[in-house]
N, C-alpha and C positions, 0 to 999 in steps of 0.2 A: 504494500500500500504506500508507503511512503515515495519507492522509488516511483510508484506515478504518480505521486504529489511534486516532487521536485521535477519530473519530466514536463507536468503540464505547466507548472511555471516557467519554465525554461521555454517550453514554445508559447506562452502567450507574452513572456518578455520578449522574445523576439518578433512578435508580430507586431509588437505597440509601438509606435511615431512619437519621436523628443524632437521636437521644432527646434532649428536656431532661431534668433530675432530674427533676419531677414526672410527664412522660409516661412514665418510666420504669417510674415508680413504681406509674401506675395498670396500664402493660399487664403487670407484674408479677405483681399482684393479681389482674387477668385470668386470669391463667396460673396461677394456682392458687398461686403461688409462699405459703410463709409469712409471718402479721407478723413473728413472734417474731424473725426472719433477714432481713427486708426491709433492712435498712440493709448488713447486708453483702453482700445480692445487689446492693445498688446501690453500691456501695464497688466489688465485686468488676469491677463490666459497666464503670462508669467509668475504673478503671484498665486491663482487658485491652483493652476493644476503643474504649475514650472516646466509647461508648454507639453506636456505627455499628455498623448491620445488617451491611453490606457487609464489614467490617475483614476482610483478610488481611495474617495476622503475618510476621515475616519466616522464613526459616526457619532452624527449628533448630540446633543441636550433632547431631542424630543423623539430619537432612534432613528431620525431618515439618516440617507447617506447621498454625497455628492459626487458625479461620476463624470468622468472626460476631461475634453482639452477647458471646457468651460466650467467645470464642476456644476453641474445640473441635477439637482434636488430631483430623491425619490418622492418625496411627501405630495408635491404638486404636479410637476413636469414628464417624470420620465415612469415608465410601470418595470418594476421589478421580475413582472411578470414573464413568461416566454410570448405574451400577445405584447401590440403596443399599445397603447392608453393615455391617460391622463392629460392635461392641458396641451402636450406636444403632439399628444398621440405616436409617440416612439418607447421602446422596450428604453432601460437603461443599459443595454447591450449595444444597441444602434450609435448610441453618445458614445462609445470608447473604442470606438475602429479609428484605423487611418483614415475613411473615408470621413469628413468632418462636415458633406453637406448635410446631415439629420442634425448635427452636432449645432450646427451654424443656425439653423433655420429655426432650431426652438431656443437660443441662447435670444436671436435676435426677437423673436415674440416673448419674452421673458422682459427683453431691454424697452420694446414697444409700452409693457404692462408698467414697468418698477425703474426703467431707467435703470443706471451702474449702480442704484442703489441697492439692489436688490441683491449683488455681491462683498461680502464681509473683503474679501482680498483687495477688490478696489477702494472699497470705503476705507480701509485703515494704509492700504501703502500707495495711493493713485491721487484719492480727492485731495483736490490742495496741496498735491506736494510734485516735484517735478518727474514729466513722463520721459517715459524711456526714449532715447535718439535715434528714429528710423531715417535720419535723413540719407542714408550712405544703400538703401532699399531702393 
């Protein structure tokens, strides 16, 4: 048992995407995301999930848990479930592939609903204090 415990870690460590800032930066753009806010999506993606596809947070005060490159809350957004659900209508399976358009598309309906508020990583290391330097992207 254990040796397929550490085997399946070893293959889902190596399936998971660690962005540098500039790769960040482009599959951002990619994504449709804003210039105007680019520095704080990439403020925000660096400090929630320190740009891995893969990240799961730990879990909460209230038991959810936050999953991917944007750390997306089981409690509202993503279903724990093997269906998808909840306000994104995605598994929290779908939020931690390399493919980052389900990732993208309910972070930005998340930012539509709550603003960067609605992220602890931007609120305590982004608001009001200086963003990170995409200009060389």
């Amino acid at each position: 048992m254990m040796k397929f415990l550490i085997f399946a870690l070893v293959v889902v460590a190596c399936q998971a995407k660690e962005f540098n800032r500039c790769q960040l930066v482009r599959e951002l753009r990619a994504q449709g995301f804003p210039e105007d806010k680019m520095r704080d999506w990439v403020c925000l993606v660096e400090n929630e999930s320190h740009s891995r596809t893969h990240q799961l947070g730990r879990v909460n005060k209230n038991g959810s848990r936050d999953y991917g490159l944007f750390q997306i809350n089981d409690k509202y957004w993503c279903s724990k479930t093997g269906t998808a659900g909840k306000d994104c209508n995605v598994t929290c399976a779908d939020v931690t592939t390399d493919d980052i358009s389900k990732a993208s598309k309910c972070a930005k309906k998340i930012f539509k609903r709550h603003g960067f508020m609605a992220w602890y990583g931007w609120r305590n290391h982004c608001q009001n204090k200086p963003l990170p330097d995409i200009s060389s992207c």
